[in-house]
C-alpha positions in Angstrom: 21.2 -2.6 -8.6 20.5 0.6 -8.6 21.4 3.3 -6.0 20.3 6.0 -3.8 21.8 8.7 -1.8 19.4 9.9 1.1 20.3 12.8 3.6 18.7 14.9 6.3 19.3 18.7 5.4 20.4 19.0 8.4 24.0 18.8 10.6 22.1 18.3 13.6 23.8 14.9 15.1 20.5 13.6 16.4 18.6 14.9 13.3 15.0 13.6 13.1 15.3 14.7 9.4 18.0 12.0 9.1 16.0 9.6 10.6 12.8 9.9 8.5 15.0 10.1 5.2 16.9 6.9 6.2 13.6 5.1 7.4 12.0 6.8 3.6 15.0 5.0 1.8 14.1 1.6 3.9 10.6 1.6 2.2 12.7 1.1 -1.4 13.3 -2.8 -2.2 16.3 -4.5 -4.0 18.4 -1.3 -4.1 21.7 0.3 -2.4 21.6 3.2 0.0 24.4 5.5 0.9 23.7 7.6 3.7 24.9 11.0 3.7 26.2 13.5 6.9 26.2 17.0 6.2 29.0 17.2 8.8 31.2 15.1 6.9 31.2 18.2 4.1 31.4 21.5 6.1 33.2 24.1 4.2 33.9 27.8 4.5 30.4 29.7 4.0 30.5 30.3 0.2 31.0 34.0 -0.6 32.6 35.5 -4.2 35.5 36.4 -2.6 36.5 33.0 -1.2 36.0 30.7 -4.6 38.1 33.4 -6.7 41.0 33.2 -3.4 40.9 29.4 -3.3 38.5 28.6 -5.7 35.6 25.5 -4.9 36.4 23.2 -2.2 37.2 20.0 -2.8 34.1 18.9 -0.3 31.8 20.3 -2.6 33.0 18.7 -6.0 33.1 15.4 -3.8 28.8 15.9 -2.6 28.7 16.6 -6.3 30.4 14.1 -7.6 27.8 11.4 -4.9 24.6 13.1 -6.5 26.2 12.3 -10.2 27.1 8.7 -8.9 23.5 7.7 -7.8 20.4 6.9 -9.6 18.1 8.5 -6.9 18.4 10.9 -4.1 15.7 11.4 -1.2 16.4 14.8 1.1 14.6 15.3 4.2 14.8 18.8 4.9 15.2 20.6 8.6 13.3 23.8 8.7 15.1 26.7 10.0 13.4 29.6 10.2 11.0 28.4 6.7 13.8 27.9 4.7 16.4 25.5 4.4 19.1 25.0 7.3 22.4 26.8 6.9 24.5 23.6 6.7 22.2 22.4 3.4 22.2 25.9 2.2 26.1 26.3 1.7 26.6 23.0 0.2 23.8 23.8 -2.4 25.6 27.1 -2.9 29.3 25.2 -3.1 28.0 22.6 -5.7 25.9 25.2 -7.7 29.1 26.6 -8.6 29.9 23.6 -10.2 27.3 23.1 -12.4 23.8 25.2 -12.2 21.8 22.0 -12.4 23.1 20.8 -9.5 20.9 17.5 -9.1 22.0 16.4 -12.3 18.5 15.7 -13.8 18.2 13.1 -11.1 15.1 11.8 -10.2 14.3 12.4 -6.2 12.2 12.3 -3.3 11.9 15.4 -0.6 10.7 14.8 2.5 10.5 17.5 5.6 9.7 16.9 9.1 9.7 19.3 12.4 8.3 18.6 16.0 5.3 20.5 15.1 2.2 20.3 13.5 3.4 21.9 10.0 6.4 19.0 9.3 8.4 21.2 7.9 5.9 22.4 5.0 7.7 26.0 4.5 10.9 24.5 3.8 9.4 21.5 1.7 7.5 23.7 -0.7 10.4 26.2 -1.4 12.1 22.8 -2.2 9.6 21.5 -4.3 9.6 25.1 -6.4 13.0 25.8 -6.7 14.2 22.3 -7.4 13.2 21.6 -10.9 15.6 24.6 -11.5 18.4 23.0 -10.7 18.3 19.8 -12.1 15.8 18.0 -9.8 13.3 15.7 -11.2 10.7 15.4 -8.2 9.1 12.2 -8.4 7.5 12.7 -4.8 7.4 14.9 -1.6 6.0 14.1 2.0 6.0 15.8 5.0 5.6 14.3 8.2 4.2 16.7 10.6 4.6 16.2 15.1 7.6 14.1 14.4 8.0 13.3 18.1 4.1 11.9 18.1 4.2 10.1 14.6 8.2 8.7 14.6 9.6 5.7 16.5 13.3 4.8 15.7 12.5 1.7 16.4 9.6 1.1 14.0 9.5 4.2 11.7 5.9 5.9 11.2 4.1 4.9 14.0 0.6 6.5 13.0 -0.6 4.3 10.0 -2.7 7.2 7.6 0.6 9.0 7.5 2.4 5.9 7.0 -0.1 4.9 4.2 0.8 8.4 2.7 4.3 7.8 2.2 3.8 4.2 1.0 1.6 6.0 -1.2 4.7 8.1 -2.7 7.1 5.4 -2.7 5.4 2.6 -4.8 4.2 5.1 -7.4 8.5 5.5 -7.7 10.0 3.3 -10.5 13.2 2.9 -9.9 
């Protein structure tokens, strides 16, 4: 069986990035999910100076170490400020230490969402560009835009054309 790792790129407790990569991981059939927090891996903001005094933190080999464990990872980024949030940002830095391709030629799905109308687009496209880079094979990317008009936690995607959208991405995915 094989497994994925989904996130939200956020360490927001309520995150509705969380919510809409866990409901994106749902849509996947006769797989395992792992469900990452952010907040389980805060570290020291990464500078020079801290990994040649105490070198990488053992957090960031162990995010590393899930990402080389699974067979798929699906991100759902929060946008803060159009890039990524400062929680995501550090643990990239941490694990990029490690190894430059950091996603470990994994194949993956990116998602963003934000309360308004854009879903998170900035951060999704600086994603989608800078990922391949770093050892990210992008096999899809959605964003959902007005989270707080289009999400239930109940029942996922409420409005169906998005929801088609995303069905979309996930059945062209062989996993």
């Amino acid at each position: 069986m094989k497994k994925i790792i989904t996130f939200g790129a956020s360490s927001s407790k309520k995150s509705i990035n969380k919510q809409l990569a866990i409901y994106a991981s749902s849509l996947f059939k006769n797989v395992s999910i792992e469900i990452l927090d952010l907040n389980d891996y805060e570290m020291p903001i990464f500078s020079i100076d801290k990994e040649k005094e105490d070198g990488i933190p053992k957090l960031a080999h162990d995010f590393y170490t899930k990402i080389g464990d699974s067979d798929f990872i699906i991100i759902s980024f929060a946008e803060h400020n159009g890039a990524y949030s400062t929680a995501f940002k550090n643990i990239f830095d941490w694990m990029s230490r490690i190894n430059g391709k950091t996603f470990q030629d994994k194949p993956m799905l990116l998602l963003a969402t934000s309360p308004g109308v854009r879903g998170g687009s900035s951060v999704l496209e600086i994603a989608n560009k800078r990922f391949p880079f770093q050892g990210g094979i992008i096999k899809g990317s959605f964003s959902l835009p007005s989270f707080n008009d289009n999400f239930d936690t109940e029942k996922g995607i409420t409005n169906e054309e998005l929801k088609n959208q995303l069905l979309t991405v996930v059945n062209s995915i062989e996993l």
